[in-house]
C-alpha positions, 0 to 999 in steps of 0.5 A: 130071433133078434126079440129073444135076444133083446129080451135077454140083454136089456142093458148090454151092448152088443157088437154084431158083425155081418157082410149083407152081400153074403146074407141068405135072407132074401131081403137085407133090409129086413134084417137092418130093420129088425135090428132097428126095432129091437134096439128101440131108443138105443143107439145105434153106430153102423161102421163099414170094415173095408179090409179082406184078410182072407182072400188075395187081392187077385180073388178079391178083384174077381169077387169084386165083379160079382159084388158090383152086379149086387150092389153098384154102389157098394165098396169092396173090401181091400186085401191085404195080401197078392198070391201073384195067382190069379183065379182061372174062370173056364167057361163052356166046359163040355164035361163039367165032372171031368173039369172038376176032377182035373181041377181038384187034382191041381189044386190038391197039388198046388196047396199043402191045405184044404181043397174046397168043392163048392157047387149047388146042392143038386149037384153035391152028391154026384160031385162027391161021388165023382171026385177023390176020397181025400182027407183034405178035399171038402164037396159042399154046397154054398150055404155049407161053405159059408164062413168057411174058408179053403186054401184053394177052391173049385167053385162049379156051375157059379151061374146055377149058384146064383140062381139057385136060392132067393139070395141069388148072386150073393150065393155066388158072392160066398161061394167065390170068397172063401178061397185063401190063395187059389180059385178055380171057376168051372161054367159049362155057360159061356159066361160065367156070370 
């Protein structure tokens, strides 16, 4: 894919943006690398961008956790903005489809927008079935989900999340990321991650 774009663009310049901690390749570095071979002798200039605009400093904080079992080293990005609400994390819930329903129902009454239901995709189909048919609630799988973003969000079962595709814990690290101002976390583990 990066050869056809090459291939299409020779002399231009190209500005491509992307979060490696949200990647869905299994290797990061791949992509880097075959970046590296298209451009060839072309320069090329790597910046970070270190400021969130989409989630809250309190979001931000909790992502931030999952971001360090990622990568150590990596910096978070900094909000911009406090809701004054912090994420809530239930562990060790007996009845994960009753948990969401009653957590749906909260958020739907605490935003005036969109709801989003991220969980595995196993568990998509049984979750849209169980939860409300409501126009602003949306039940998607995390790669669904990516580059998305909701006004308040009910992740489920972020320890099968992060253990359900090769990219891991950065499954994780999107699915907690897309929320604006509220985020619910429903783990019938006693931890969540």
């Amino acid at each position: 894919q990066w050869r056809a774009l090459s291939r299409r663009a020779r002399s231009g310049t190209w500005t491509v943006v992307g979060d490696w901690a949200q990647s869905v390749w299994p290797d990061p570095a791949e992509t880097r690398d075959a970046v590296d071979a298209v451009a060839g002798k072309r320069r090329v200039r790597r910046h970070e961008l270190t400021t969130n605009y989409r989630t809250s400093t309190e979001i931000a904080d909790l992502a931030a956790t999952v971001l360090t079992l990622i990568d150590p080293e990596a910096t978070p990005p900094a909000a911009v903005r406090s809701t004054g609400e912090t994420p809530v994390v239930r562990t060790a819930v007996a009845d994960l489809d009753a948990a969401a329903a009653a957590a749906v129902e909260q958020l739907l009454g605490q935003v005036t927008g969109t709801v989003g239901v991220i969980a595995t995709a196993q568990d998509v189909g049984r979750l849209r079935e169980t939860l409300p048919a409501e126009p602003r609630l949306l039940v998607l799988d995390t790669w669904q989900a990516k580059g998305m973003e909701f006004d308040g969000c009910l992740v489920v079962s972020p320890e099968h999340i992060a253990t359900e595709s090769a990219a891991g814990l950065r499954s994780l690290y999107v699915a907690i990321t897309r929320a604006t101002q509220r985020l619910v976390v429903i783990t019938a583990a006693e931890k969540a991650w």
